[in-house]
N, C-alpha and C positions, 0 to 999 in steps of 0.2 A: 604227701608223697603218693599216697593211694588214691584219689582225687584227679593227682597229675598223671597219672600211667592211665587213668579212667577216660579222663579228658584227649591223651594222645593215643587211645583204641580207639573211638569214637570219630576221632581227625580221621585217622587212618583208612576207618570202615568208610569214611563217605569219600576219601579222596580213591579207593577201590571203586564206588558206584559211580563218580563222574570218571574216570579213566573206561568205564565200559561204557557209559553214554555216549564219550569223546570217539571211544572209537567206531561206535555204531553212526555217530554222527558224520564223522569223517568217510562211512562206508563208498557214500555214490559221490562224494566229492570231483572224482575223476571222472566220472560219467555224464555228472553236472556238468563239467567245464567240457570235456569235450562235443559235448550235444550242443551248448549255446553258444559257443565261442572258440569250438576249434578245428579237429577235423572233420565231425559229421556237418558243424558248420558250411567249412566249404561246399560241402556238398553240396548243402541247402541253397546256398549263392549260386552254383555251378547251375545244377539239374533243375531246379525249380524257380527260382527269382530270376536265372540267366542274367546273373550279373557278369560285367567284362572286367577280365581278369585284374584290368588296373583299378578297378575298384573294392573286386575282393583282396587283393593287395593294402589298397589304401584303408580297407577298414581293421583287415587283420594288425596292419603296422601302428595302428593307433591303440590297438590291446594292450600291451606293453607299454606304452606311455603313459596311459592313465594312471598307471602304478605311481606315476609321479604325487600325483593328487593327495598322497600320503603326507608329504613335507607339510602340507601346510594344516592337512587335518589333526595330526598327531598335537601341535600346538592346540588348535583351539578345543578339541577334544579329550586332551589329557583330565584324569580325573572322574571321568564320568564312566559307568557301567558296560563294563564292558559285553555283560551278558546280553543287554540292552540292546547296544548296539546290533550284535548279531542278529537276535530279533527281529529287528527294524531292517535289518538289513535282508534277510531272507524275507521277508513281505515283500520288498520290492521286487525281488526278483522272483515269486511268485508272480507278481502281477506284469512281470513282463514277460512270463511264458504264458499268464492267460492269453494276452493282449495277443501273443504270436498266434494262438489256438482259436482265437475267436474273430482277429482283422482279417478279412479278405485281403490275400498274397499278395492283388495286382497291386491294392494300394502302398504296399511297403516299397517304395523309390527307394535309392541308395541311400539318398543323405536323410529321410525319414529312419530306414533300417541303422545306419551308423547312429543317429541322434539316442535313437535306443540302445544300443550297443553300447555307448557309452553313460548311459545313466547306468545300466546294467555293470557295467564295472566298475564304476563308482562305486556304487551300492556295496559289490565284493568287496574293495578298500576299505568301506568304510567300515565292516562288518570283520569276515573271517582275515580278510587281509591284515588290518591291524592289530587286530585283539586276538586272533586265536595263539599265535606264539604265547603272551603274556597269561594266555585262561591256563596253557597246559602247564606254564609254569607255577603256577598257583595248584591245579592236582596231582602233581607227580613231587617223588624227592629224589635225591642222590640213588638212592638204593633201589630206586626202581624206575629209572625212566629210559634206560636201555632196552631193557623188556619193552613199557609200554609204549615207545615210537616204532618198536619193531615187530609190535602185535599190529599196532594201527594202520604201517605202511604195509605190513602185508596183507592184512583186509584189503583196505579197499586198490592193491594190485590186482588182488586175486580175482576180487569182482569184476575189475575193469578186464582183466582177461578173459576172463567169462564172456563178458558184455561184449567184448574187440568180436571175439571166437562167434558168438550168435550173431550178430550182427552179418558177418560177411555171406549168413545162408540168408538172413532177413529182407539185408538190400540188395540188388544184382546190380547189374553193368550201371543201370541210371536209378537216383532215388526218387522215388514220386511224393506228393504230398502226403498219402495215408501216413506211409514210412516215417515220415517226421515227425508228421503229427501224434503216432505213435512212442517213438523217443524222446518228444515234449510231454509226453503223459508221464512215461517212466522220469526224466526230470524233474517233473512238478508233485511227483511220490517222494522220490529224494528228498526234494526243499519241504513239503511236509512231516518228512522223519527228522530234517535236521532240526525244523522249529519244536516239533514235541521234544527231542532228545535235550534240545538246550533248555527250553524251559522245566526241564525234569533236574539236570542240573543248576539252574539261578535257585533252585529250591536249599540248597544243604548251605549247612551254616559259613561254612567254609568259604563258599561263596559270596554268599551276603557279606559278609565280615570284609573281605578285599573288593566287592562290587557294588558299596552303599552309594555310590554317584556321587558328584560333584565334592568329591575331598580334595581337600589343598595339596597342590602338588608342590615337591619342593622345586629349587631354581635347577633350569636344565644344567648348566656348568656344573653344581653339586650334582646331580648324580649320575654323569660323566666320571667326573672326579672318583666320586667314591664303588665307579666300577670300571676301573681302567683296567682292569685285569683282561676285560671283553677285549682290549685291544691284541692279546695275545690268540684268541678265538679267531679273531680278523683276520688277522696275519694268516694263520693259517690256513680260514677259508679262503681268503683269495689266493692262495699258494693254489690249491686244493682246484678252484675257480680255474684257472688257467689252464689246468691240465686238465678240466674236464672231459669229458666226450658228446658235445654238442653238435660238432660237423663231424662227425664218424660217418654216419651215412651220404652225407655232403663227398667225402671226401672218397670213399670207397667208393660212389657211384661216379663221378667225374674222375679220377687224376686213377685209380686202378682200374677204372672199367667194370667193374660186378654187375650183374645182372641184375633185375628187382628181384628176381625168386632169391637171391644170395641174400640180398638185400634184406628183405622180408623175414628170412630166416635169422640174419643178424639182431632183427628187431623183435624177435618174439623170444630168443634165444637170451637178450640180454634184458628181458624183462622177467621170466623165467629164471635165469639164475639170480637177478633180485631179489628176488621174493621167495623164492626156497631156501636164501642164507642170510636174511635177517633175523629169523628166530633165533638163529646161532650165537649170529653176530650183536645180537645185546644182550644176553647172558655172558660174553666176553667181555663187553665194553662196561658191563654191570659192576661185575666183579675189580676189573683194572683197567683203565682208562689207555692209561699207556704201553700195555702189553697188547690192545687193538689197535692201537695206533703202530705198534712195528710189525702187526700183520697186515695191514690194511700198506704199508711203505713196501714189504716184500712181495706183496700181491703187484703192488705197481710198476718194480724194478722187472717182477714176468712180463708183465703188458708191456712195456719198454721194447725186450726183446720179442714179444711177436708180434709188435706192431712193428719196428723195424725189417722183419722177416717176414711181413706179410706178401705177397706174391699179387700180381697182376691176374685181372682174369683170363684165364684163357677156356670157350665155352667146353664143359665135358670134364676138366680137369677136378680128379679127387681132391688133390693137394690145396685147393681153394676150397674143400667144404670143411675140409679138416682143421685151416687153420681160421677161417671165420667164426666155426665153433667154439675153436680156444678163446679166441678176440674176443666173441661176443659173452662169452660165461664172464671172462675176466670184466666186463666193462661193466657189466650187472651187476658182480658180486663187490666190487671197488666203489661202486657209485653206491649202493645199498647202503657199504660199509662209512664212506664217506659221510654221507646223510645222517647216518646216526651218530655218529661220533661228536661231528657236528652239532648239531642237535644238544647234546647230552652235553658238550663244553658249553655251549652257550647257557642254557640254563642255567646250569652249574656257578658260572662265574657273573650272574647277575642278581642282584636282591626282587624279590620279590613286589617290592613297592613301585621300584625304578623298571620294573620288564616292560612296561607299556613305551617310552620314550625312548630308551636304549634299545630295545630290538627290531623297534620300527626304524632306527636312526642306521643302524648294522643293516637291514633289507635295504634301505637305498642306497646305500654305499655299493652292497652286490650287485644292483641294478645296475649302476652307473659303469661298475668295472667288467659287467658282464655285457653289456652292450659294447663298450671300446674292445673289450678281447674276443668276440665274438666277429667283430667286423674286419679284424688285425689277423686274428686265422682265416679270416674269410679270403682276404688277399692272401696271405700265402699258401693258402689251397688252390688260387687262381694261377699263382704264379706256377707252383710244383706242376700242374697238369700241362705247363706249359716247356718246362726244365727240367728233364731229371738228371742227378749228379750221374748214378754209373746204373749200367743195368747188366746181369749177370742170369742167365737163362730166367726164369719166370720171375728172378726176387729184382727190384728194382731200388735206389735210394734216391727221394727225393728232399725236396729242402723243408716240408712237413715233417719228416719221420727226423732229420737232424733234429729241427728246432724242437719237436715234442721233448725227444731224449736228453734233449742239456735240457730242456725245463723238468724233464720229472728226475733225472738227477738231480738236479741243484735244488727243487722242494724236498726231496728224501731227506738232504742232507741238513736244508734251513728246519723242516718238519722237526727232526729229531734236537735238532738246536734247540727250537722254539718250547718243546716238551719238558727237556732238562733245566729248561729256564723258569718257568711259568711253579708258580706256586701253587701243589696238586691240594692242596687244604680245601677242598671246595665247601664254600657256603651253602645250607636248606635253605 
């Protein structure tokens, strides 16, 4: 008995030291990806490579697909270390921020730069894209993984708001090459920290024990089978999925007119109250899964109504900074709360053996359904700017704010269905 309490302090203490590696590792994660693959990206295409715009298109559009690459890697690589993998996979994308730091610019043609581009997310797939869901599930338990995704996501917010915030005195109107070459430095410090922090982690036994490589995996049906529970997770993500706020900005700056400064503000405002109400929000989610879940359904049913009442811009008008402000806290604090909840159900309801297979299998599913719903509000943000139902001095209805509101009704109501169903006994 005294042996066993001995043996799970010791679990404990090391599953403490990788949850602080994890999150120190996660720090520049965001910084990472925006510098090589997102918006500082464009820049880099824009101002310096002077690529046309149908090509920075065509390579941004091919980011998101790669994700695909997963289906068939998760087969051949189930089994095998996942610490490893990460490893191997931060090497290569070292080596392809050296390769950007040291080729001469002129020679990076488009389909040269794309050809890189995508080994480069390969690599991300094949590393933190697969395996890291299944690492944190191996460091964290029930009792504390609300806290630790809501220390992690707010690190590395904070930082990236940091980084957003310096950045804008950094670059001016055009970026030149120092400037990049610059934020390729700070990048390839990131992917340095993250390689020491993971191998500081494959160190604890904990790890070794679940990442000894090539162990027999059981038949994918059986462990499907024996975590069908995930399907209730599903459900509600893609409830969750739909009602997200993907075109918020899309849709404010087309179909109501807002300005960018509105705009801008909307985006810094609802990254901002993310990250100020995560610490909250998994000390709640910690304690009662489903008592966050009816604050996180009440929070929605406000955004409901002030997204329905949201007003058209008119340039000068208070009543548009006021109610942007609300919009944007609530779309922060809902998405924050979202993520984690998330998060913490999914763990929860998968075994620890079967995480590698089932949580890659659950990410391409969201992939798939977030592409078709992403392109289905895309049309009817097309169509709204083109039809509004009634307009009543600055508040207008169009056929977005209908459709939003019977979907986030009718999730409130499936959400709460779906919770009193679902067997709260969660499995370490």
């Amino acid at each position: 008995m005294e042996s066993r309490r001995m043996e799970d302090i010791v679990v404990n203490r090391e599953k403490r030291y990788c949850q602080k590696q994890a999150i120190i590792f996660n720090s520049f994660s965001q910084i990472i990806t925006n510098t090589l693959t997102g918006d500082i990206m464009v820049l880099f295409l824009t101002d310096i490579l002077l690529f046309k715009i149908v090509n920075i298109t065509f390579i941004i559009s091919l980011i998101p697909l790669v994700a695909l690459v997963r289906l068939p890697l998760i087969f051949v690589l189930r089994g095998r270390s996942k610490v490893k993998m990460i490893e191997i996979s931060i090497i290569v994308k070292v080596i392809f921020v050296v390769v950007l730091l040291s080729v001469p610019w002129n020679l990076l043609g488009v389909w040269n730069y794309t050809a890189l581009i995508i080994i480069y997310q390969i690599s991300t797939e094949y590393g933190v894209g697969i395996c890291w869901q299944p690492l944190m599930r191996e460091i964290t338990s029930i009792s504390d993984r609300g806290q630790f995704f809501s220390r992690m996501r707010f690190v590395f917010m904070s930082l990236n708001t940091l980084f957003i915030f310096l950045l804008a005195f950094f670059v001016g109107d055009v970026m030149n090459s120092f400037q990049y070459k610059a934020l390729l430095c700070v990048s390839l410090f990131g992917l340095l920290l993250q390689f020491y922090t993971i191998r500081k982690i494959s160190r604890k036994q904990i790890i070794i024990a679940n990442n000894e490589g090539h162990k027999i995996s059981r038949p994918l049906l059986q462990q499907l089978s024996d975590n069908k529970k995930i399907l209730w997770a599903l459900i509600l993500d893609l409830l969750f999925l739909c009602i997200g706020f993907t075109l918020n900005v899309v849709y404010l700056k087309t179909v109501l007119g807002y300005s960018s400064k509105l705009v801008s503000l909307y985006i810094t405002l609802n990254n901002l109250g993310g990250t100020l109400f995560l610490p909250f929000m998994g000390r709640i989610l910690d304690r009662n899964l489903q008592k966050g879940n009816r604050y996180i359904c009440r929070l929605y049913l406000i955004y409901m109504v002030v997204l329905v009442m949201l007003p058209v811009y008119v340039s000068g008008s208070m009543i548009n900074v006021v109610f942007i402000t609300i919009f944007s806290l609530l779309s922060g604090v809902i998405a924050s709360g979202v993520y984690l909840m998330m998060t913490i159900l999914q763990h929860s309801l998968v075994k620890t053996e079967d995480s590698f297979m089932v949580f890659n299998l659950y990410q391409i599913i969201l992939y798939a359904v977030a592409f078709v719903s992403t392109n289905v509000f895309g049309s009817i943000i097309n169509y709204a700017g083109h039809d509004r139902i009634s307009m009543i001095y600055l508040f207008s209805l169009d056929i977005f704010k209908c459709v939003y509101a019977f979907l986030i009704l009718s999730s409130v109501v499936i959400v709460k269905i779906v919770f009193n169903k679902m067997n709260m006994n969660l499995r370490e």
